[in-house]
C-alpha angles and dihedrals in degrees: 000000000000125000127193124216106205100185124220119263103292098022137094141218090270082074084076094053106115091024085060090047086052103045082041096052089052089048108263124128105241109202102180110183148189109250118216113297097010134091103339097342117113118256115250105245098196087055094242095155095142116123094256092061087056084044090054091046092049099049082055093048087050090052104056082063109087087227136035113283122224105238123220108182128178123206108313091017092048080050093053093042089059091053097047091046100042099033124014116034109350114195087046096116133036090221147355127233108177121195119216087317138108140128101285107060134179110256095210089054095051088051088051094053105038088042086058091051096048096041084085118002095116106030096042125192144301088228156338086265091056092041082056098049089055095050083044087056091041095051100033084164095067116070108265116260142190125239102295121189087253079068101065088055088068088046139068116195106209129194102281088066102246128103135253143189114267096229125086114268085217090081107055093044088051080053094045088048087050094051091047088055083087139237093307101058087046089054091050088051091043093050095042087053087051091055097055092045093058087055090065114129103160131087103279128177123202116205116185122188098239087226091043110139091186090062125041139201089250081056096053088048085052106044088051091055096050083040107038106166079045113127120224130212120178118201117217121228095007140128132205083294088075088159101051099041102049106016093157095056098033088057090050084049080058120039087048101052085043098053089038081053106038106009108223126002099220100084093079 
């Protein structure tokens, strides 16, 4: 049975590499992929970098599979999965994992993120060594490292010798317009997520990283309410990088959600 990997906003597919070993080894096909603007993906040159537009690249994606693909989908790419389900194409997908993400967010979370992405997406760095100071002083909670070759897969050196993310500024600055439309704009979003979610028929497992500071409590209690038959995992001692942080105990979240769900993965 295939599975697709939709990443969160910044990373790349490489951020499924140890959760793919794992679904492989029990018999299901794991397709991780970069999603538009990010890793080995094109850049959007018109700038459509809203969810819809990683909704509509991941029901294609679905579709090329001869059958339905169970969807795990971290941050930007859980967002995207909800859309696609609950809105744009439903019965894309076999099942939702979604990954630290759902409709009600924590505001001070978002700012966090998206103030990490923004910080130097157009100046770049000196070096690798001062891109990996500024992820050190983003995840405080992870043992400090040098600049390491998985690095340079997240960074491109251009011509004028610095470094730079591999991802499409682009994207962080449409999310930075949409978040200056106001309060208003962000509750219409908000309600409009929490629609879709509501339309949600097929199986679908929310996993929270118990030290997130992107989804609360209060966003777990909502997003069962608007999902009741979801099923919920919380991972101890993990942020919104619920992947990174805990791999051992995320992968057992998901393989068990996904063969309670699907059985074995071999048949596909």
């Amino acid at each position: 049975m295939p599975v697709l990997l939709a990443h969160g906003g910044g990373q790349t597919k490489r951020a499924w590499k140890r959760v793919s070993a794992l679904l492989a080894a029990h018999g299901f096909r794991a397709v991780a992929l970069d999603l538009r603007g990010h890793g080995e993906s094109d850049w959007a040159e018109d700038g459509a970098y809203d969810v819809a537009d990683f909704a509509r690249d991941l029901i294609a994606v679905a579709g090329s599979f001869e059958r339905k693909p169970a969807l795990i989908g971290a941050s930007l790419g859980g967002l995207s999965g909800i859309t696609a389900e609950g809105v744009l194409a439903p019965g894309t997908f076999a099942s939702l994992t979604l990954v630290d993400v759902a409709p009600q967010m924590e505001e001070g979370g978002v700012a966090r993120i998206v103030g990490f992405m923004a910080a130097h997406a157009r100046e770049g760095f000196a070096s690798p060594e001062d891109a990996a100071r500024v992820i050190a002083e983003y995840l405080p909670h992870r043992p400090s490292r040098k600049a390491s070759s998985g690095l340079a897969h997240y960074l491109r050196q251009k011509p004028d010798g610095r470094y730079y993310w591999h991802w499409d500024p682009a994207f962080i600055h449409s999310v930075i317009r949409r978040r200056a439309e106001g309060e208003e704009a962000s509750l219409i979003a908000r309600t409009e997520l929490a629609e879709a979610a509501s339309r949600l028929t097929l199986p679908v497992h929310l996993i929270r990283g118990g030290s997130s500071d992107l989804i609360s409590a209060e966003s777990v209690m909502h997003f069962r309410q608007l999902v009741p038959h979801a099923d919920y995992s919380d991972i101890a001692e993990a942020t919104h990088m619920v992947v990174g942080d805990q791999n051992d105990a995320f992968g057992d979240a998901i393989l068990g959600f996904l063969l309670r769900a699907h059985g074995s993965g071999i048949a596909g």
